[in-house]
C-alpha positions in Angstrom: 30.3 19.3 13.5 28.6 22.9 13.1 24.7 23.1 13.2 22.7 23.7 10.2 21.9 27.0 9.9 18.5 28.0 9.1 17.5 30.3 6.4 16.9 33.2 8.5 19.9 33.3 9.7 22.0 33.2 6.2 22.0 35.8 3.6 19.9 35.4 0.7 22.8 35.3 -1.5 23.9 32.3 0.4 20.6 30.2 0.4 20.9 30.7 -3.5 24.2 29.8 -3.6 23.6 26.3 -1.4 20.1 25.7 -3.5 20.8 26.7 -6.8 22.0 23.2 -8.4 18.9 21.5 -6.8 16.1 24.0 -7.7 17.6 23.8 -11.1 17.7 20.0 -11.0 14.3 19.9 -9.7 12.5 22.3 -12.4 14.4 20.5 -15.2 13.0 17.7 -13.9 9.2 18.8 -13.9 9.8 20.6 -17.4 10.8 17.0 -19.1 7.5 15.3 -17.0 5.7 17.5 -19.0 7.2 17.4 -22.4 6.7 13.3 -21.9 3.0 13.7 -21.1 3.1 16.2 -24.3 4.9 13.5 -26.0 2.8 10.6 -25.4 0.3 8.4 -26.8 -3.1 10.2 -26.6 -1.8 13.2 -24.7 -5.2 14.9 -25.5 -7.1 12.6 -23.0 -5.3 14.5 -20.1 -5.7 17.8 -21.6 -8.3 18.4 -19.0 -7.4 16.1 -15.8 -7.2 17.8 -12.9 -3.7 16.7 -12.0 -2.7 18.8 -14.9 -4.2 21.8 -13.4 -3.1 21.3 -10.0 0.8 21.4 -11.6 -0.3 24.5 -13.7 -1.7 26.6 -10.9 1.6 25.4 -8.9 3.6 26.9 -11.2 1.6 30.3 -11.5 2.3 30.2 -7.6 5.9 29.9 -8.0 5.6 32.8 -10.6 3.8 35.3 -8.7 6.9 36.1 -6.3 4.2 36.1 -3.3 5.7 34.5 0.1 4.6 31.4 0.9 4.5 29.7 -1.8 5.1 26.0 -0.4 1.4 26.1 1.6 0.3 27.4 -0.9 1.1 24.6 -3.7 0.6 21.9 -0.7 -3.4 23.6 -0.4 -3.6 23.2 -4.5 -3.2 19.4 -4.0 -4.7 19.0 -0.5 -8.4 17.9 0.2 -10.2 20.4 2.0 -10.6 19.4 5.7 -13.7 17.3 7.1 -14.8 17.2 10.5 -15.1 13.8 11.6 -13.4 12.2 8.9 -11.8 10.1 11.8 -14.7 8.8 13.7 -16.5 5.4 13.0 -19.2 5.2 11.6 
């Protein structure tokens, strides 16, 4: 059995060859979410939630062809840390 190589070490051409299908899969899958939220019953109620927002600044992110896109999109739907949000109280 070979190791899995990591990223870094394969050629761009061959990270899109191995990911393509399941990218593709994966947006496909977010684009018919959305068109089912469009689709539903009082759809104009979530107009403004927040959730909605988060998955709109994601995709501006994935957009923008900056690096880092995956901490960036995990910070759009992360809390802001607390200190002490472990201690009893």
């Amino acid at each position: 059995m070979s190791p899995v190589r990591s990223a870094h070490s394969r050629t761009a051409s061959a990270v899109l060859d191995a990911d393509f299908l399941e990218v593709r899969a994966k947006l496909l899958e977010v684009a018919a979410s959305l068109d089912r939220i469009d689709r539903a019953v009082a759809a104009a109620r979530v107009a403004n939630d927040e959730r909605l927002a988060g998955i709109a600044q994601s995709l501006a992110i994935l957009a923008d062809g900056r690096p880092d896109r995956a901490e960036r999109i995990q910070l759009v739907f992360s809390d802001e840390y607390q200190a002490g949000w472990n201690v009893a109280r």
